[in-house]
C-alpha positions, 0 to 999 in steps of 0.5 A: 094743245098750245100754239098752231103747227104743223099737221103734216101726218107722221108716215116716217120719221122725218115727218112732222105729227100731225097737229093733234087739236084740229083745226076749227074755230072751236079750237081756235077759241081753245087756245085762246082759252089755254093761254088765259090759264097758262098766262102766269106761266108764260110771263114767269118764263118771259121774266126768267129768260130776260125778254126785255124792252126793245128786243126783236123777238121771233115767235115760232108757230103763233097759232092765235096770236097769244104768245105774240100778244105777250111778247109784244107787251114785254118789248114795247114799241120801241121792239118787234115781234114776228110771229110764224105759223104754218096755218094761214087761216088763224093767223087772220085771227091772231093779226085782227086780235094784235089790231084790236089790242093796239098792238103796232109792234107785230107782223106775222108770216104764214110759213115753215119757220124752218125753210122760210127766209128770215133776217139773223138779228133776232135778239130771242127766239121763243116757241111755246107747244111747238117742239112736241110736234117737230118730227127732229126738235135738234134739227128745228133749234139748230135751224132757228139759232142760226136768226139769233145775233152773239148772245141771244136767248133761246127760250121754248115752253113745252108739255109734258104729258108722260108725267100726267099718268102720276095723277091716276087715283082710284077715286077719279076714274073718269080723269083717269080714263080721259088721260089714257084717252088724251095721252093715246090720241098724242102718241097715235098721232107721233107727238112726243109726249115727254117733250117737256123733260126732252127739252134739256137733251134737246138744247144740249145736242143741238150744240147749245148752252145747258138750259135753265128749267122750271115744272109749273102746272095749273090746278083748281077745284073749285066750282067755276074754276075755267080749266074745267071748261078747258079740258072739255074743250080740249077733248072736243078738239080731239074727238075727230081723231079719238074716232078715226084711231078708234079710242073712243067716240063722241057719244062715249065722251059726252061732250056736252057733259063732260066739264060738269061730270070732271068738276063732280069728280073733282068736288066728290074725291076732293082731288084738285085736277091737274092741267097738262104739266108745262116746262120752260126752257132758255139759255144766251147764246155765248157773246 
């Protein structure tokens, strides 16, 4: 889910999870995908935290460029973005979206953000699906506040998958099974699945101002609608290593099947799905 990070797998607890979604050009075109339909999310978010004309923004874990792509609409030309992303490979394709888009205003690194050498004069520092997947989010945000000036904003976009269980109905069971499926294959691979309620708790203890909170999930129902499509995509990403953990195998989720088979469930029930629940978080750093 979300934006490209770290894969080290998780031996202990001061390893990063390894990036449940893989990586491939299909997931690659799913995140792109996952940013089309959390976009209004985001933008609110952007909004809310005050990401302004002319700031200089760091993007923490870029992945395809999406969020970078955004923020560089908010700052203008007269602003900067920096994206980060530990994945080379998909920084190619976030930098050739960023060129076709005419966007001047954008420059990404390949890197850890939390060991590379970056300036101190970052007006905001966002991140968007990137906290679930650090081995100590705390750690990571007092290491990133240390490139925001007196009165920066930190502001983070994470999921919060435990709440997703509140959405099982004895009328969906294929959506039923497909969450504890989901929510399995994220705990095996040691992301946090309650980061999104975490993200208070994490500002506060990594000596930060109480952050502002907002809850948005996408919904739809209707034939057509592309989180359908989406989900089916997201499960394709995972099925490697669904199978590896021995959850399930390709042929038990069917692949090829399955946007068809929710979306049947969905208009038979008459129960909307629900995409992953996301929760923004920002403060200002004290002048």
């Amino acid at each position: 889910m979300g934006v490209s990070t770290p894969k080290i797998l998780m031996s202990n607890q001061n390893r990063d999870a390894e990036y449940t979604m893989g990586r491939s050009e299909e997931e690659t075109q799913r995140l792109i995908e996952q940013s089309q339909l959390y976009d209004d999310v985001t933008r609110r978010f952007f909004l809310r935290s005050g990401i302004a004309k002319g700031m200089k923004v760091l993007d923490v874990g870029s992945g395809a460029g999406d969020v970078a792509l955004t923020l560089a609409e908010f700052v203008g030309p007269e602003g900067k973005v920096i994206g980060v992303d530990v994945n080379p490979d998909i920084l190619k394709t976030a930098q050739d979206r960023a060129e076709a888009a005419g966007f001047s205003n954008i420059e990404f690194i390949a890197g850890d953000v939390r060991t590379l050498e970056l300036p101190n004069d970052f007006d905001a520092i966002v991140g968007r699906l990137v906290l679930l997947y650090m081995a100590d989010p705390v750690e990571a945000l007092k290491q990133l506040v240390t490139h925001l000036h007196s009165g920066g904003i930190i502001a983070f976009q994470d999921t919060e998958l435990e709440l997703y269980r509140t959405v099982i109905h004895p009328d969906t069971p294929l959506i039923n099974q497909l969450i504890e499926w989901g929510l399995t294959v994220f705990e095996r691979s040691g992301a946090h699945l309650n980061m999104g309620m975490e993200l208070y708790r994490v500002f506060v203890d990594a000596g930060l101002p109480e952050p502002t909170l907002h809850f948005e999930a996408p919904m739809g129902g209707p034939e057509g609608w592309p989180g359908f499509e989406y989900l089916a995509n997201s499960f394709r990403s995972l099925v490697p290593l669904m199978e590896a953990y021995g959850i399930a195998t390709a042929e038990e989720i069917d692949i090829d099947t399955l946007a068809d088979r929710i979306q049947a469930e969905v208009t038979t029930s008459k129960r909307p799905l629900l995409l992953p629940p996301h929760i923004t978080a920002y403060a200002s750093l004290s002048t």
